[in-house]
C-alpha positions, 0 to 999 in steps of 0.5 A: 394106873388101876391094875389087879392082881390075883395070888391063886393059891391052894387055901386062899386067892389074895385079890389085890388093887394097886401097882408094883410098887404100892397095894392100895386094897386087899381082899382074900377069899377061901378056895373051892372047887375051880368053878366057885372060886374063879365065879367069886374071884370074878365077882369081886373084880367085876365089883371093882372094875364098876368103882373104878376101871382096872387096866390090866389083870394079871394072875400068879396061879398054883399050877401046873399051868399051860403057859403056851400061849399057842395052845387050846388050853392056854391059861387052864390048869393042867393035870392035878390032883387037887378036887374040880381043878382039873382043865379049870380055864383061870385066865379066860374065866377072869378075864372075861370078867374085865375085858382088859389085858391079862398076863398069867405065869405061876405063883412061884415065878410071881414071887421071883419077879416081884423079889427080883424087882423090889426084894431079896435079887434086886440087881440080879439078871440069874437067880432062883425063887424058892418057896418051902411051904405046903409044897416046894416051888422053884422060879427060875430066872434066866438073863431077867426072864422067867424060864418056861420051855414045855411046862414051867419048873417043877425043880421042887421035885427033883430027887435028891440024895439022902443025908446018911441015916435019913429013913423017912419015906416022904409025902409027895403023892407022886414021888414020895422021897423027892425034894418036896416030899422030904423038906415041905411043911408036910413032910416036917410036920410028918417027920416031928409028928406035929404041927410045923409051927411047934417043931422046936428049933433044936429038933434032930429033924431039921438036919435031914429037911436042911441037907435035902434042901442043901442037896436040892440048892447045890443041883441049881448053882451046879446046873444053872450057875445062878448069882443067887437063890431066895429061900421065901414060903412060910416054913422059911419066912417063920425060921430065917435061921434056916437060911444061914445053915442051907447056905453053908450046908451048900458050899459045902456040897459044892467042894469048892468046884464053883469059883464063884462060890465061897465058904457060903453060898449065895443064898438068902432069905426072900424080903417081901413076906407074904405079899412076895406073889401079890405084888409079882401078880401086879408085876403081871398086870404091868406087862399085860399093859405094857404088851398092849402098847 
């Protein structure tokens, strides 16, 4: 079995050969506007379809996407506010580039199928994917199936209460002081005035991005009753610390309402790094293939 699989992001678009289970070959490419990049993207995959033929694509995209196979607009990239992507067609372009069977969801919820699969929810049918990074994403997982109603989750915008004291206005461009607005790698660095990477450890303003994040994961277990959530991205797979403090800060939020829940919330740190959306768009390609049988 040949699948591909792409990992659309805001700065690179990870191509990748291989199934599930095994990444055989790798290839990164800059991202542009949406013509330039799709026509590279499909450029490559072209070039591999000619070595050997790929069976399947699938494609975990930044979004927001149309995830409503019953719209015109299916596959494109609906209503953002990053420059030449707007209505961009990411599965009709890449596709066409194969003519094979072709599965598309979000980046975010690529990530939680391939943990759910091989990393940090293995055996769990409920849990949550969270991405901390340059913007904050939420997969979320319902009796084994990612959930998408009118759009997929947008919960990393979801208002949360401030910690007592907490004055900082926030840098989402829509909502200023939501959850991403107040605990992404921007809003860090916005905070500490410096790069995220060089924010020391002992710094006071983790405790305000640590209590947003607690406040947001306490809002998911009250609404979904998840077994689990995974805390991956890159502020959280670079400060695995992190985790142990939002998971107590949690419980503690809870109030010993949830039975389930103890004096730690089963929150844990996602295991598969970087290759978390590679191998969720390969899980992708898999289903586009199996649907064709």
């Amino acid at each position: 079995m040949r699948l591909a699989g792409v990992e659309l992001g805001g700065t690179n678009a990870n191509l990748v050969l291989g199934t599930p289970k095994e990444i055989v070959e790798r290839c990164r490419l800059e991202v542009t506007d949406g013509a330039d990049t799709l026509g590279r993207i499909a450029d490559k995959l072209k070039e591999w379809h000619r070595q050997q033929p790929i069976e399947a694509l699938g494609i975990a995209s930044f979004g927001p996407l149309q995830l409503d196979s019953g719209q015109a607009d299916y596959g494109h990239v609906v209503a953002t506010v990053k420059p030449g992507w707007d209505g961009a067609d990411v599965l009709g372009t890449l596709q066409r580039s194969l003519d094979c069977p072709a599965k598309i969801h979000s980046d975010v919820t690529g990530a939680a199928l391939a943990e759910g699969a091989f990393g940090a929810a293995i055996g769990c049918h409920d849990f949550v994917y969270i991405t901390v990074g340059t913007g904050i994403g939420m997969g979320i997982i319902v009796n084994g199936r990612p959930v998408v109603a009118s759009l997929h989750p947008e919960a990393g915008h979801i208002r949360v209460r401030r910690m007592e004291g907490d004055k900082f206005g926030g840098v989402c461009s829509y909502h200023e002081d939501c959850l991403e607005g107040l605990a992404s790698g921007p809003a860090i660095a916005t905070r500490a005035r410096q790069p995220g990477n060089e924010v020391s450890d002992d710094n006071p303003i983790w405790q305000p991005v640590i209590d947003a994040l607690a406040e947001g994961c306490s809002t998911l277990f009250f609404t979904l009753a998840s077994e689990r959530i995974v805390l991956g991205g890159g502020v959280i797979n670079q400060r695995h610390w992190l985790v142990e403090e939002i998971a107590f800060r949690t419980a503690a939020k809870l109030g010993g309402y949830l039975p389930f829940i103890g004096e730690r919330a089963p929150i844990v740190a996602a295991r598969l790094g970087a290759d978390a959306g590679q191998r969720g768009a390969l899980l992708l390609a898999e289903l586009a293939l199996q649907s064709q049988a």
